[in-house]
N, C-alpha and C positions, 0 to 999 in steps of 0.2 A: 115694728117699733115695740121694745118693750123696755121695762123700768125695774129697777130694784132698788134697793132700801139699805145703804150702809147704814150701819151703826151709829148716831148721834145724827144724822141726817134726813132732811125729807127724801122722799122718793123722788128717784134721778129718770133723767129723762135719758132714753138710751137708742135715738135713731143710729144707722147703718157708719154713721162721720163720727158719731159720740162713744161709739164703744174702743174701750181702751187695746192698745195694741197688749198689753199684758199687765199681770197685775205687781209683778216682783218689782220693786222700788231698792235702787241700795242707797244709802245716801252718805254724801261724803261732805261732810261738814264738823268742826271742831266741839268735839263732846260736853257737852254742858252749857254750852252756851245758849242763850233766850233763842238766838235765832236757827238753832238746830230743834229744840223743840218745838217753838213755834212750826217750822216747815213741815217735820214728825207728824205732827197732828193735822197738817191739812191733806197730805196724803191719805193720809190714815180715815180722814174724813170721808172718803169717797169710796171706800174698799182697797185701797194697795194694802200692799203687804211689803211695809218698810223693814231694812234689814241696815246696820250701818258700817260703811266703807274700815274703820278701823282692825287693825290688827297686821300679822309680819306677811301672811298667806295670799296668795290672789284669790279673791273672792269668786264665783263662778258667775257666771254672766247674765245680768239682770235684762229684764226687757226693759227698764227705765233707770237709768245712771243719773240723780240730780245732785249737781255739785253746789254747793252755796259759800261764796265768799263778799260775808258780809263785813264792816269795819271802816266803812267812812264815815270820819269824826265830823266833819263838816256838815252831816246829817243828824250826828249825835249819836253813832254809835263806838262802840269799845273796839279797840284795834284788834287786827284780827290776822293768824300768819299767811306767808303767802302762801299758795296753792303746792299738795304735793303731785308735783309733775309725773316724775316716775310712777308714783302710785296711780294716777289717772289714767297715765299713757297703758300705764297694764291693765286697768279694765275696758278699756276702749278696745284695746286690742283683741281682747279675748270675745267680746261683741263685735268688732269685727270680722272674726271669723267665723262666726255663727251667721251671718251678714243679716242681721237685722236688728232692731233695738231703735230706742231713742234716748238722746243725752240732754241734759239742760243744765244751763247753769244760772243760777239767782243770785244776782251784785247788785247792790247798791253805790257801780262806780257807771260814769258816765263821760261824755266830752268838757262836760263843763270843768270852769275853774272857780271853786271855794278861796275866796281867800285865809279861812284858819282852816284850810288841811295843811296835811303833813307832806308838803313837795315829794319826801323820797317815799313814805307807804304809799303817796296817791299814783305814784309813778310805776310802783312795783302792782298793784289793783291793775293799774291799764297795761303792764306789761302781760298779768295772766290771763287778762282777757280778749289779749291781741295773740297772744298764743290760744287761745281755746279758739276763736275767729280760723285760726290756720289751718287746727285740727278740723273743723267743721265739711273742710272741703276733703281735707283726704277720708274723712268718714263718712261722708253724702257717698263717695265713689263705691263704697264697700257696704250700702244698703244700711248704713246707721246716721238716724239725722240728730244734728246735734243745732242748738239755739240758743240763746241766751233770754231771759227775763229780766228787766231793769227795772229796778224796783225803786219808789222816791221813798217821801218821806214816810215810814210806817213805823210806828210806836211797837205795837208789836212785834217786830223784828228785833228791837232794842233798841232801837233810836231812841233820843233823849234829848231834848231839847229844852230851856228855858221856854214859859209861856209865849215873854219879847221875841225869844229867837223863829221859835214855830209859827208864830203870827205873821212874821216878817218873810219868813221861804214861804208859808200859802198865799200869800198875796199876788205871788210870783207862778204861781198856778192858774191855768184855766180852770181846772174844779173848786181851787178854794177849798181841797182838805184832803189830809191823808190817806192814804192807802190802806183800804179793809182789807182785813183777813179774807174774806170770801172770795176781794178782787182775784188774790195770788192765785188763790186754790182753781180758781175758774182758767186762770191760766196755766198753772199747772195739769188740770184736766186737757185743756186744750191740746197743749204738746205730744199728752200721751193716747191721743187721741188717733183713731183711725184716719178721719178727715183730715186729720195734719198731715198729710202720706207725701207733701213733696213740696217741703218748705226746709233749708236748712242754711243754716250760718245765719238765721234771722234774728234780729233783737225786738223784743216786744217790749213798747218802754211804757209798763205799765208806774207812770210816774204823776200822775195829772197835767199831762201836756206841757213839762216843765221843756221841752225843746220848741214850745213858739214864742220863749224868751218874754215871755209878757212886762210890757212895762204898767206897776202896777197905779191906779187912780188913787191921790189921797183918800186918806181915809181918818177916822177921828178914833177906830179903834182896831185892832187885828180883826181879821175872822176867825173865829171860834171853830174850832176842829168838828168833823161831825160825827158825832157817834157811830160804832158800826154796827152794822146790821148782822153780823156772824150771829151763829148760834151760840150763845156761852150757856142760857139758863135752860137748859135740853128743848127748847121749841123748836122745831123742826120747821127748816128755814124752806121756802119753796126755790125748786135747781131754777140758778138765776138763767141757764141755757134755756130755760121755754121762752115759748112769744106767745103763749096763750093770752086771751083777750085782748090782744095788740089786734092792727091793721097796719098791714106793709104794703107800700104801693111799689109796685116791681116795672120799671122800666125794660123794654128789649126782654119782653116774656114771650116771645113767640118762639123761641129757640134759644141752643147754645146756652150760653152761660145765664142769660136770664132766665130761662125755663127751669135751670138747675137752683137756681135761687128759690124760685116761686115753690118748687116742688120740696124742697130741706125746711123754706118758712112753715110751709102746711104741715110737713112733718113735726116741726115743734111745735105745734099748734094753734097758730097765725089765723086769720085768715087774711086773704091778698087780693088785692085790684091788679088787675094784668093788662099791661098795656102795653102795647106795639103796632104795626099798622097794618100786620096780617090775621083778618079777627077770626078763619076757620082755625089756625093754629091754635090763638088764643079759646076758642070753644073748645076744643078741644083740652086742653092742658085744664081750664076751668071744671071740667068733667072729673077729670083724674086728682085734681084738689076735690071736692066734694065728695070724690068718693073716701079720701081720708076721713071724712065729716066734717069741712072745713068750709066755709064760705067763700065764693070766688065771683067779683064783678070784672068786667071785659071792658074797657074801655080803646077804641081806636085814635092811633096819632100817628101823626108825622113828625118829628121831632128834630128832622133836616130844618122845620123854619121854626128857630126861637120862639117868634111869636106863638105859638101852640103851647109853651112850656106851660106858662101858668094859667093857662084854661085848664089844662090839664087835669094840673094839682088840686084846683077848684073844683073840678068834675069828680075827681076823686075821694077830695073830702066831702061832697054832699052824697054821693051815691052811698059809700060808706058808714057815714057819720060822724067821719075824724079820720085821721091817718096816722099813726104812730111813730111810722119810720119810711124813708123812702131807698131803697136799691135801687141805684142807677145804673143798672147794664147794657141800659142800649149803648152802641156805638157802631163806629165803622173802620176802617182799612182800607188806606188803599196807596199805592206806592206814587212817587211826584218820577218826571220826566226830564230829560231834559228842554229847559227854556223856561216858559213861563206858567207857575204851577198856581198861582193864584186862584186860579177859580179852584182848584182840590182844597188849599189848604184851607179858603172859604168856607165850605160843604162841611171838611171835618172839625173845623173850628165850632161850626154851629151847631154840629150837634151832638160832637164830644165836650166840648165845653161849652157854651152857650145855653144852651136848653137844660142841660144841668143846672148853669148857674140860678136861671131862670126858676127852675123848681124850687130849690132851694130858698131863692128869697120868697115866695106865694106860701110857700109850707111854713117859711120862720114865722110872715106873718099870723097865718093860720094860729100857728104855736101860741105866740105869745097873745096873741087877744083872747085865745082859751083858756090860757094857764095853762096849758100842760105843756111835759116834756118832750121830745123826737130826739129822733137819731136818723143820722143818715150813714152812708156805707155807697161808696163811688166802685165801679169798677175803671181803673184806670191803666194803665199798665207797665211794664217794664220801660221801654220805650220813651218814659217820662224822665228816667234817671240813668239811661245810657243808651248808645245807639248800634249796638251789635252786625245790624243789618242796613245796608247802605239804602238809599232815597224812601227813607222815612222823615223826613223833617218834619214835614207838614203834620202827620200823625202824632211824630214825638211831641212839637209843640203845642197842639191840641189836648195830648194828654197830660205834658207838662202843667197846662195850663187848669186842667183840671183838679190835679192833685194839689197844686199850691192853693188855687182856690177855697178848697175844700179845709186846706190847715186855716187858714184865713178865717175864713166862715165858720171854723169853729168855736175861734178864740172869740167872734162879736157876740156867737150866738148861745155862748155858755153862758152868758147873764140870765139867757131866755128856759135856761134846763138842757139844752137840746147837743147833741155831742156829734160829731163828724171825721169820718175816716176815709184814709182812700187804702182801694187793696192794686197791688202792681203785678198783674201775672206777667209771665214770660209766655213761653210756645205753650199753649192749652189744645186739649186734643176736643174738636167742635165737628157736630155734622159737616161745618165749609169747608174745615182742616184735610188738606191731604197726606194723609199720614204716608203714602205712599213715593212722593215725592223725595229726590235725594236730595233735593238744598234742604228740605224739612229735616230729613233724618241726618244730614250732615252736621247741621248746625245743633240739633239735637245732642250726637254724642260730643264734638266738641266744647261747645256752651255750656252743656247740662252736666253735673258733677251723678248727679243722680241717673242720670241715663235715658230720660224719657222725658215726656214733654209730660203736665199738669193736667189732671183730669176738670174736666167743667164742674161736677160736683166738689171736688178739693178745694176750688175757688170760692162754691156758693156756701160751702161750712165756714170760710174764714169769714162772709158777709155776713153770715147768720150772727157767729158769733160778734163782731160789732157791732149792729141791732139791739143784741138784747141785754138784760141788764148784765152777764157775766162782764161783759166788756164796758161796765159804770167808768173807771179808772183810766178810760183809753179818749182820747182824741185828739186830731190834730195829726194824726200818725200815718203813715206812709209804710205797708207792712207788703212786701215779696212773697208771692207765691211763684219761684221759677227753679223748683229741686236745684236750690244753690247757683245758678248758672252766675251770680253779681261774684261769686268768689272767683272770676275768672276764670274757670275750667280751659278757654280758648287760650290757653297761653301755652306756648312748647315748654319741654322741660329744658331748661335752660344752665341746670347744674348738674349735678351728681343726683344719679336716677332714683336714689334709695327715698324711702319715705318714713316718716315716725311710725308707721306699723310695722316696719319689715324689722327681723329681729336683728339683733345687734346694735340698734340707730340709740342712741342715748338724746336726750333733750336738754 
């Protein structure tokens, strides 16, 4: 682990997931505009080296391509042109052949419907961004991931709102306020982050949980916007990536994907309660946290029977002294039969969802009779939002069950401070995994645009990061870690074989 010191910034925390794949940024966004500089400077906040997409020549190929098409007025901002395609497609392509890089693009357009937008700009916003969704899969296949950032309401960007008007959209938020500078920049870091290695065509809607539609409770006056935290008057903001003087209680720590959790919390400076129901594992793992210099209690469960869930929690916060966030990785797999699979989907109901759930409410109460804030972070997985692989039901629905949950419980429990996310992997490569297996690697190259299945650490950086305060801005959210495989890679090619990188192909 080591740390260095941009310019205008505190010192950055830089474990093995946080180091950037490279520091060359080019950005293509419309010169002069608030939200070109704005974006300018939060790059520049962290050490890139921004450089901007304009002029007749192809630019040479950046390890970080961020496009930004801002200009929905229904947020309050200034229109803004569409996207230059050809010019895009030509630096995609020359990072294409380099085969690596990462792309991002930062909109302020969304599924919703404003009533005073502008029908045909908001139309032309969701056409570039249904075309950038397109590219995302043929650029996963050729080692460049590309993502999108969804950005709400954020002053900074240029948005401009009447007092009435801004009162009336954060009401309408689970957070109850705009969008900080520092949210973006942490997402911005995110992307170009090594731990991002096998997430693409993903949208990160960092907006204040403006998709769980919240219907808001009268009220006698707006909420007041909340100041940001960015650094504007040179104080040197501490990197909201750490989890120093937190306590994360790490469910399914005895391996896999929760040991990858437990070990990235300690890395950013956590200390963790480790619980599973194999306690030599967990002695063990607790050894290798403390030799970080990190504190690690062990506690054993069974988490097959609900009832355990909230002793659990209980156990956790007194050995502790408080718990700050919970990782839920335990879980199970396991396939349904034919005839009567009831007693499976029983087993994975209760303790993919149920004991979850069960955490969840012992921790909120925890929360709120203390005053302070949590955050939670599910692992839940692909599985919840499609079914690739035949007699999983019983799994999907358990996991389904979890994720929905989980947006639910975020929206009761934002009154309480407390924020909640689920992460959705696909094929992840685990001690159980047999990487060796050809349904594994079949499904593999066909599903995966990226070409390989998701490492257990790739997973435990995106939980880290919703834990801690980078990710203040995020909840309720439902985020894919499965190298692109939702963009349908399983599909034959069904037309004319050529693709937007092969030369000649115009868009």
């Amino acid at each position: 682990m080591t740390e260095h010191t941009p310019p205008g910034a505190g010192p950055l925390l830089e474990t093995d997931s946080l180091a950037p794949v490279g520091r060359r940024v080019l950005l293509e966004s419309p010169p002069g505009a608030d939200h070109t500089r704005a974006v300018r400077e939060l790059w520049e906040r962290h050490g890139f080296h921004v450089t901007d997409g304009e002029g007749a020549h192809p630019p040479r190929s950046p390890d970080v391509y961020c496009v930004v098409a801002i200009g929905n007025e229904a947020l309050g901002a200034r229109p803004s042109p569409p996207l230059r395609r050809t010019h895009v497609t030509r630096v995609l392509k020359a990072m294409a052949r380099r085969g690596e890089g990462r792309a991002v693009m930062v909109t302020d357009t969304g599924p919703h419907i404003h009533d005073d937008a502008e029908p045909e700009a908001a139309a032309q916003r969701a056409a570039d961004h249904a075309w950038w969704q397109h590219l995302a899969k043929h650029c996963a296949t050729r080692g460049v991931l590309a993502n999108t950032v969804r950005v709400g309401y954020a002053p900074f960007l240029g948005h401009a709102l009447t007092d009435e008007a801004a009162g009336e959209l954060l009401r309408h938020l689970v957070t109850r306020r705009p969008v900080a500078p520092h949210e973006l920049a942490a997402a911005l870091r995110l992307l170009a982050s090594r731990g991002f290695g096998n997430v693409a065509g993903e949208t990160l809607p960092l907006d204040g949980g403006l998709d769980a539609s919240v219907v808001p409770m009268p009220s006698a006056r707006p909420p007041r916007p909340a100041a940001s935290t960015a650094a504007g008057d040179g104080t040197a903001v501490p990197d909201p990536f750490r989890l120093a003087g937190r306590v994360v209680l790490v469910t399914g720590a005895s391996s896999g994907i929760g040991a990858s959790i437990a070990r990235e919390c300690a890395a950013r400076g956590a200390d963790v309660v480790l619980a599973a129901r194999r306690r030599p594992e967990l002695e063990k793992l607790a050894a290798e946290v403390r030799e970080l210099g990190r504190t690690a209690w062990v506690l054993t469960a069974d988490l097959t029977d609900p009832a355990r869930a909230a002793g659990l929690a209980h156990e956790a916060w007194e050995i502790a002294g408080g718990v700050d966030a919970l990782a839920y990785g335990a879980g199970a797999v396991s396939f349904d039969g034919p005839g009567d699979n009831s007693a499976n989907r029983r087993q994975l109901l209760a303790l993919n969802s149920l004991s979850y759930a069960g955490m969840c409410d012992a921790l909120l109460e925890q929360w709120a009779a203390a005053g302070r804030g949590g955050a939670v972070a599910v692992v839940s997985s692909l599985a919840a939002v499609s079914a690739p692989v035949a007699n999983l039901a019983s799994y999907g629905l358990s996991k389904a069950a979890t994720a929905q949950f989980t947006t639910h419980f975020a929206t009761s429990a934002a009154r309480h401070k407390v924020r909640a996310n689920s992460v959705l992997p696909g094929f992840v490569r685990t001690p159980m995994t047999d990487v060796t297996n050809p349904a594994f690697l079949e499904a593999t190259n066909r599903l995966v645009p990226t070409g390989r299945m998701s490492e257990a650490t790739e997973v435990a950086a995106l939980v880290c990061y919703l834990i801690s305060p980078a990710a203040a801005g995020l909840t309720g959210t439902q985020l894919r870690v499965d190298g692109g495989g939702h963009c349908l890679a399983g599909l034959p090619n069904l037309g004319h074989p050529r693709t937007p990188f092969e030369e000649g192909t115009r868009l």
